[in-house]
N, C-alpha and C positions, 0 to 999 in steps of 0.2 A: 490678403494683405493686411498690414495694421495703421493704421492711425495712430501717431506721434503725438505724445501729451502736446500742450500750447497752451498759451496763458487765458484762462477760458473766458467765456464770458458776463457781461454782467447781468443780473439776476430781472429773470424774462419778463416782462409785466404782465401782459397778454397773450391768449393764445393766437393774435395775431404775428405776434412778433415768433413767437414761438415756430409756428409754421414759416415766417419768413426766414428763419435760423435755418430750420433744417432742410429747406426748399435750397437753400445756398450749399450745406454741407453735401447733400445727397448728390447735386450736380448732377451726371447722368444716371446714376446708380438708381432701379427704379423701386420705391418702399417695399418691401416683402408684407404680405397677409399671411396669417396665422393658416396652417395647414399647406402652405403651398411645397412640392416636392418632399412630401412627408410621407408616401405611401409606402414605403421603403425603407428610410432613414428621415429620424427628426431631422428638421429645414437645416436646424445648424451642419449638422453630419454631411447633409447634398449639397452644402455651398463647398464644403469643403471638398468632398468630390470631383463638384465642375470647376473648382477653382476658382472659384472669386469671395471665398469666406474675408471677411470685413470684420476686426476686432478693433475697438477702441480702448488705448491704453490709455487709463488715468493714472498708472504709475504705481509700483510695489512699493515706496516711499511715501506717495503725494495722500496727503488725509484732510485735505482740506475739505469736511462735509459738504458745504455748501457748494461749494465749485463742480465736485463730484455728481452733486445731483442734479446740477444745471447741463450740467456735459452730457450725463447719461438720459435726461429728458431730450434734450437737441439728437442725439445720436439714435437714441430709440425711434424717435420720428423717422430716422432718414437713412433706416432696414438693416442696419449694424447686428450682426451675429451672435456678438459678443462681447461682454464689457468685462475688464480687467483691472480688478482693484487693488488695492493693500489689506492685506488680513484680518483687518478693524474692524470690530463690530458697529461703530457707527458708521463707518465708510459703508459699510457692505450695506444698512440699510437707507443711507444716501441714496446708493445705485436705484435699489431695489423702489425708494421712491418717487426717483424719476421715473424711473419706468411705468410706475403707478401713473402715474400724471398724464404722459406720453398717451398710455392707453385710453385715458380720461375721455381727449382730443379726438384720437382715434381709435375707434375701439376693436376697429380690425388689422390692426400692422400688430407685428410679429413680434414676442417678445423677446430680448437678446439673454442666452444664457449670460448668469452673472459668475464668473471666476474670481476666484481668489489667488496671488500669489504672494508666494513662502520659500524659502532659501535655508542650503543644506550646509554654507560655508560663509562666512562674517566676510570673505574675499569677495563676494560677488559685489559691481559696481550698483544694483540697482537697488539694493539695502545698507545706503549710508546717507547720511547727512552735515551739511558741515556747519560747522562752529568757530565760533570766536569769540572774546570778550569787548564789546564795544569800547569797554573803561582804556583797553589796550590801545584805542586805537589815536593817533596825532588827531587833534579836531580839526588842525585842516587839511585833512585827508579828502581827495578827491573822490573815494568812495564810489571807484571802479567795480568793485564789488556788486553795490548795488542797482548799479548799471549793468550788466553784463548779465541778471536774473534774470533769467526767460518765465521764471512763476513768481516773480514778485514776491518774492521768499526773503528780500533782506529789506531792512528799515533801519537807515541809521537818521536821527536827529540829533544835529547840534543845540547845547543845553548849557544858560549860563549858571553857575552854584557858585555860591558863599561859601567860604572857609567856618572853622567851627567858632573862631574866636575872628569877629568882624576888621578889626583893626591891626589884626599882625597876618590876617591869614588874608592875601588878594583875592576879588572874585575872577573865576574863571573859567571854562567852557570848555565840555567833555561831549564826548559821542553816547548816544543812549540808543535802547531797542537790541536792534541785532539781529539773528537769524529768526525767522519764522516757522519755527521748525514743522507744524503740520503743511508748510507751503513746500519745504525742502526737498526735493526727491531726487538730488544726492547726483545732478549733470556733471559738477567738478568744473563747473566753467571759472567759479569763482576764486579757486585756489590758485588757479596759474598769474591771475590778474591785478595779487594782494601786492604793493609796493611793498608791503612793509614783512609778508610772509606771516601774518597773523591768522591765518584761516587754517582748520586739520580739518578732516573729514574722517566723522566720527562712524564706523560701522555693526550691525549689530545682525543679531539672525530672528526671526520671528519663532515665538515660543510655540513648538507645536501640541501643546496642551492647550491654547488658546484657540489655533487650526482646527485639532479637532473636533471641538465645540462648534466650530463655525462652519463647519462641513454636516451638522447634524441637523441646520437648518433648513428649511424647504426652500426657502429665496439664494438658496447656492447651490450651482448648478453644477461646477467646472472649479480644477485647481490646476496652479499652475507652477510646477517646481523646477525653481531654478538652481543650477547646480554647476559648479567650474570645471568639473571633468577631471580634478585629479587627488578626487580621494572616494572610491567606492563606499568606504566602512561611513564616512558624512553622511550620505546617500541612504545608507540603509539603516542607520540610526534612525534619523525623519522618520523615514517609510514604517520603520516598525513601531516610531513613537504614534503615529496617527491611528496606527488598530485600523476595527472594523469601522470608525467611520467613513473614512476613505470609500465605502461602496455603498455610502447616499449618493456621491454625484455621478454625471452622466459619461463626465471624461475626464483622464487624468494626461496632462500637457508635461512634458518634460522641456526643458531650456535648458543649450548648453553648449560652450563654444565649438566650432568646428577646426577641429585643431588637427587634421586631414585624415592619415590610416589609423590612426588606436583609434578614433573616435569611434567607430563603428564595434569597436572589441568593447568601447567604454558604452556603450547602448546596449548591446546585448547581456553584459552584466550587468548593468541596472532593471536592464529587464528580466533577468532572471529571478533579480529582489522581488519586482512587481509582481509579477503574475501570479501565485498561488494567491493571490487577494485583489487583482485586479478583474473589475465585473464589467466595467463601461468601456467607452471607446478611447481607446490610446493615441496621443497628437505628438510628434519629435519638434523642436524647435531649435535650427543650428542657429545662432549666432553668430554673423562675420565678424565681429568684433562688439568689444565692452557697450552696453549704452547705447546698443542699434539701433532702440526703437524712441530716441531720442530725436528730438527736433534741429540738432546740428549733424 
């Protein structure tokens, strides 16, 4: 199963609290020790086998470092398989710092492969974020918007400002701040909820020249490509821009809607891309719909 970003929490003081964190998140789930179910298949591989693999998604958007490494400290504690970040090389060594820490505490719970996810098509909903120009906005805008951010992703303050010329120009009061963008990881809650329609949702694909590079790393372990299912040649663009780094990591994840009988036609030719260069273990991931692994 996965774990649903959330607006995470604030920055741990002590390793008391720290432990009281993940003592809460693990609930019954009991901490995995390094080697356990590994005689066979690394841990990650045998969870997924018996079916209870545990991945924490901090979001293909969400670059908040700080947050990221707070998450992936609390989650590492509390036996998590897998953490799933944004393709950022500061994110990715957030992760990789919590996990440090995690270990600090305990130095025999299990380290969670760290992933990366990357997109084959500017359509996918889990690589955009939105925008707007605060200056646009009425000031006495009720600011639904910033209400309705499950990652505290928007900041608007109201701001009084002088005119240039004091005495013909009245003073008056505009909206400032605005999107958050490394907070943004692109839910779309806020676009339905603009009175005024001032919000777009800006999409982008992550450069996989920058992917590559971050797959050549030793603190990355797993990649995760998400892709809409309906353009192969998308698909193998990526795959062929990535080369041989692509067989540093241990598994390569596919995402992708379930869109009922082709899908399985559209899996087998993606996988016919993959294989003459796939070394690690191969994971499908259908999608019910856009944004599943979202907290609404």
């Amino acid at each position: 199963m996965a774990v649903a970003p959330f607006p995470p929490p604030p920055l741990l003081a002590s390793h008391a609290a720290v432990r009281a964190a993940a003592s809460r998140v693990a609930a019954s789930r009991t901490i995995r020790v390094a080697g356990e179910d590994s005689h066979q298949h690394p841990p990650q591989v045998a969870a997924l086998r018996r079916g209870d693999w545990v991945k924490l998604i901090c979001g293909a958007s969400f670059e908040d470092a700080a947050d990221v490494r707070n998450l992936s400290l609390v989650y590492t504690l509390a036996g998590v398989d897998c953490i799933d970040c944004a393709a950022d090389k500061s994110v990715v060594s957030a992760v990789n710092e919590g996990i440090d820490v995690a270990a600090s505490i305990v130095p025999e719970v299990q380290r969670p492969w760290v992933m990366v996810s990357v997109n084959d098509d500017c359509r996918d909903l889990h690589f955009r974020k939105a925008e707007f120009d605060p200056e646009d906005c009425p000031p006495n805008c009720s600011k639904p918007c910033e209400k309705v951010c499950p990652a505290d992703a928007i900041s608007l303050k109201r701001v009084m400002v002088g005119g240039e010329h004091a005495q013909s120009d009245p003073i008056c009061d505009k909206l400032e701040d605005g999107v958050i963008m490394e907070r943004c990881y692109g839910c779309g809650r806020c676009l339905s909820v603009c009175p005024y329609d001032r919000i777009s949702a800006m999409s982008y694909v992550r450069d996989p020249a920058t992917t590559a590079e971050l797959l050549k790393r030793s603190d990355v372990d797993a990649i995760e490509i998400h892709t809409t299912g309906k353009g192969i040649g998308m698909f193998s663009t990526l795959w062929n821009s990535l080369g041989e780094s692509i067989n540093n990591v241990k598994l390569v994840a596919v995402s992708l809607p379930n869109a009922g009988a082709s899908t399985i036609d559209f899996m087998n030719a993606t996988y016919m891309i993959m294989k003459s260069n796939l070394e690690g273990y191969n994971l499908w991931q259908l999608d019910g719909r856009p944004m599943s692994g979202d907290i609404g």
